[in-house]
C-alpha positions in Angstrom: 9.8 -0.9 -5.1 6.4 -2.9 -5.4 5.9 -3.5 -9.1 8.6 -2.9 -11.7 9.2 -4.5 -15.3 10.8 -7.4 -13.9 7.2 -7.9 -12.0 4.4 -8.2 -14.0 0.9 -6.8 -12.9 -1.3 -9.4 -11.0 -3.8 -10.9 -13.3 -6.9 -10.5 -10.5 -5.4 -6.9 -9.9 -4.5 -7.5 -6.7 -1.0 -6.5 -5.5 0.2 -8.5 -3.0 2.2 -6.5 -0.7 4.2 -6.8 2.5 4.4 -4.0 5.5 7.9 -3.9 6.9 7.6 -5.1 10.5 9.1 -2.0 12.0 8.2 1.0 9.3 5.7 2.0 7.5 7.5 0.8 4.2 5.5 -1.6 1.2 7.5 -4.2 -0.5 6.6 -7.2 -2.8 4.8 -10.0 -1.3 7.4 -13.0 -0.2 6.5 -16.1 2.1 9.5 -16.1 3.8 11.4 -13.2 6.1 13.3 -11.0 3.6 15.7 -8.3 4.2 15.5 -4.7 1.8 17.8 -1.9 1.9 15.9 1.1 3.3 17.4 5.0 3.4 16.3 7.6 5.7 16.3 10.7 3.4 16.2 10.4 -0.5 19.5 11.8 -1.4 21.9 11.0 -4.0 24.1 8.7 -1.8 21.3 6.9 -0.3 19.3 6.4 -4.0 22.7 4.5 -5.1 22.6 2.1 -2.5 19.0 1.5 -2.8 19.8 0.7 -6.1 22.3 -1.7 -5.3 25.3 0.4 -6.8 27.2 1.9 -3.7 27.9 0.9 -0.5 25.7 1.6 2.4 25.5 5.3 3.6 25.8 6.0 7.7 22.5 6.4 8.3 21.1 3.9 6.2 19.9 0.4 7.6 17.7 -2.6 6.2 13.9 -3.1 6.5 12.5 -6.9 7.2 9.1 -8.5 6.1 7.6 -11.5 6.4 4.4 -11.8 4.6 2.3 -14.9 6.8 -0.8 -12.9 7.1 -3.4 -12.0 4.3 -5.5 -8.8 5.2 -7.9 -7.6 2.6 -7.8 -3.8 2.5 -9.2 -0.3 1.0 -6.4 2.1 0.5 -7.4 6.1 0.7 -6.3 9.3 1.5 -6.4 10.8 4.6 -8.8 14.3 4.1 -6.2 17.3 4.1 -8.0 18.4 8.0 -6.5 14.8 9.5 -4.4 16.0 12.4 -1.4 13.9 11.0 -0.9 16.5 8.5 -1.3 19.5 11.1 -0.2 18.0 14.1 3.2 20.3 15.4 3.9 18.4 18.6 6.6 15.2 19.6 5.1 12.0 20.2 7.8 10.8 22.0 11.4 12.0 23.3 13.5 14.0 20.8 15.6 12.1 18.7 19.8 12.8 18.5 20.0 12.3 14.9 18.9 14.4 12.2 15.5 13.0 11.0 11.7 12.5 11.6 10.5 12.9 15.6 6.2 11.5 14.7 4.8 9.0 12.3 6.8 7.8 9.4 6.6 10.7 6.5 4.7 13.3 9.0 7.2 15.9 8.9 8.7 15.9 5.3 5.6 15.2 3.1 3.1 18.0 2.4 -0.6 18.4 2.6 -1.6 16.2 -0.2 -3.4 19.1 -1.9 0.1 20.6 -2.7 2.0 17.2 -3.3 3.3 16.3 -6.9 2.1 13.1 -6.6 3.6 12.7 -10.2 6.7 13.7 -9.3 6.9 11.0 -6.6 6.1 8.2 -8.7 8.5 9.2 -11.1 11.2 9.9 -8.4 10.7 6.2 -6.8 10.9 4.9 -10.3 14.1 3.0 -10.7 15.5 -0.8 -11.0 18.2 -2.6 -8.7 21.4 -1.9 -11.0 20.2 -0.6 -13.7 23.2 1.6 -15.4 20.6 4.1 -17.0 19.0 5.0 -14.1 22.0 5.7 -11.8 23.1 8.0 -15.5 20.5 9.8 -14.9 20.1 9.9 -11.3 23.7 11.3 -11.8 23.5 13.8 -14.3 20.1 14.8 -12.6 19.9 15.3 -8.8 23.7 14.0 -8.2 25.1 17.0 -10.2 22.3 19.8 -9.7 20.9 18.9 -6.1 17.3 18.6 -7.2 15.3 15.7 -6.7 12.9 16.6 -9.5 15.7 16.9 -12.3 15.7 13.2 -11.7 12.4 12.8 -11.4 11.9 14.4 -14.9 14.8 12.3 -16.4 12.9 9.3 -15.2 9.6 10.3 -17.3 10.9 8.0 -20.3 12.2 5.3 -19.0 9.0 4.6 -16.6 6.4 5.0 -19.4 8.2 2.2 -21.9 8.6 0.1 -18.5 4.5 0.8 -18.8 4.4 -0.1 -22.3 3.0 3.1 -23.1 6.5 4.4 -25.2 8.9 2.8 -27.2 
């Protein structure tokens, strides 16, 4: 989570984010080394203890920054043709566990062409123990196994976070 309604919006419109030193996770800029909770897959169990309301999950473990650098960048997509969408092969020796064997997000995301980029957003839209989201996280995904019920439940509650609904 890199912005939320606890964290206003930069005045120069510049987030200020960190890079986790061993993934390719973003969290909110801090001076000092900071721990985050950090889940492998995005299932019900492992939402709830991102959101601080259950304990940690087996396969769950913790991400660490520590923002001492400043590096001005220009975000963009990779074109749909970039091999790290269409690359099939290991990059390195298979792994036990169930999970990713290349880059971070390689094999679970889609070509961006046929990603709902909305429905992502929406999806990682939610507050550290905050009752109505883990309600609807819940009654959503928790109960019918589909990440987008929550990610439609969620709709509301992000756009008066925006300020663009009451």
């Amino acid at each position: 989570m890199v912005f939320d309604a606890q964290r206003p919006w930069p005045a120069d419109n510049r987030a200020s984010i960190d890079v986790a030193i061993r993934s390719n996770e973003l969290y909110p800029h801090a001076a000092e080394r900071r721990r985050h909770r950090a889940a492998r897959f995005d299932t019900p169990e492992e939402l709830r203890y991102l959101m601080g309301i259950a304990p940690r999950p087996w396969l769950a473990d913790e991400d660490m920054t520590e923002g001492r650098n400043e590096v001005n960048t220009t975000l963009a997509l990779l074109p749909p043709s970039d091999a790290f969408y269409s690359f099939q092969g290991f990059l390195d020796a298979r792994r036990r566990l169930p999970g990713r064997d290349g880059p971070p997000d390689a094999d679970f995301n889609p070509w961006p062409v046929l990603k709902p980029w909305v429905s992502r957003m929406l999806m990682g839209f939610w507050r550290v123990g905050d009752e109505g989201d883990r309600g609807r996280l819940d009654t959503g995904y928790g109960r019918t196994g589909r990440p987008q019920d929550f990610a439609a439940a969620q709709a509301l509650p992000f756009l008066q976070a925006a300020g663009l609904r009451r």
